[in-house]
N, C-alpha and C positions, 0 to 999 in steps of 0.2 A: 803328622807328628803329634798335634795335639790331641787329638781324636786317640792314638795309641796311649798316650798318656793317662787321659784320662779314663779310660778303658783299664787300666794298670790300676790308678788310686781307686776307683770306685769296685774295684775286685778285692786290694786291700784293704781300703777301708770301710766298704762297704758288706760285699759277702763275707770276706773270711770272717769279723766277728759274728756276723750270724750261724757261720755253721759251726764257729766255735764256741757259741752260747746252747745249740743245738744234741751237739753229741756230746755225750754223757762224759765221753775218757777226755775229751777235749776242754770240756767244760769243770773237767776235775782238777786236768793239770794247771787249767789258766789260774782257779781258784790256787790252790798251793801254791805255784807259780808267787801269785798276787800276796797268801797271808807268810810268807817269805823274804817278801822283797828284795826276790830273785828276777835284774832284770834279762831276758834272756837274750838279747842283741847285744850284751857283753856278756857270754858266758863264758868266753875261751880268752881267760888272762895270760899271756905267754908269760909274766914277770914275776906270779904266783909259785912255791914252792912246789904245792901239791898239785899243778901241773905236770911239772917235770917230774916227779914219781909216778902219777897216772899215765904218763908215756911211757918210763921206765917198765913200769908194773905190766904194760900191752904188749912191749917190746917184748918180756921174756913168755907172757903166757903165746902170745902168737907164735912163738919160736918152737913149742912143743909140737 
């Protein structure tokens, strides 16, 4: 179990920022991302207004 574990943190916090310092689209959105101060592990506010429009808005284009 610990061996899997750490197996898991040293993938996240090990490799992913390198391949996301690496590739160019990856290393653009983190940037944006960053000069934003958009954090992305709360991006989906259910409490938010323009939420519930951008679902509304899915609802009817998916419907065509």
């Amino acid at each position: 179990m610990i061996v899997i574990l750490s197996g898991v943190l040293l993938f996240v916090y090990g490799l992913l920022p390198v391949v996301t310092s690496q590739v160019p689209i990856l290393a653009q959105m983190h940037s944006y991302l960053d000069q934003n101060g958009i954090d992305p592990s709360r991006y989906y506010y259910t409490d938010v207004e323009q939420v519930a429009e951008g679902e509304h808005y899915l609802e009817i284009a998916l419907d065509r």
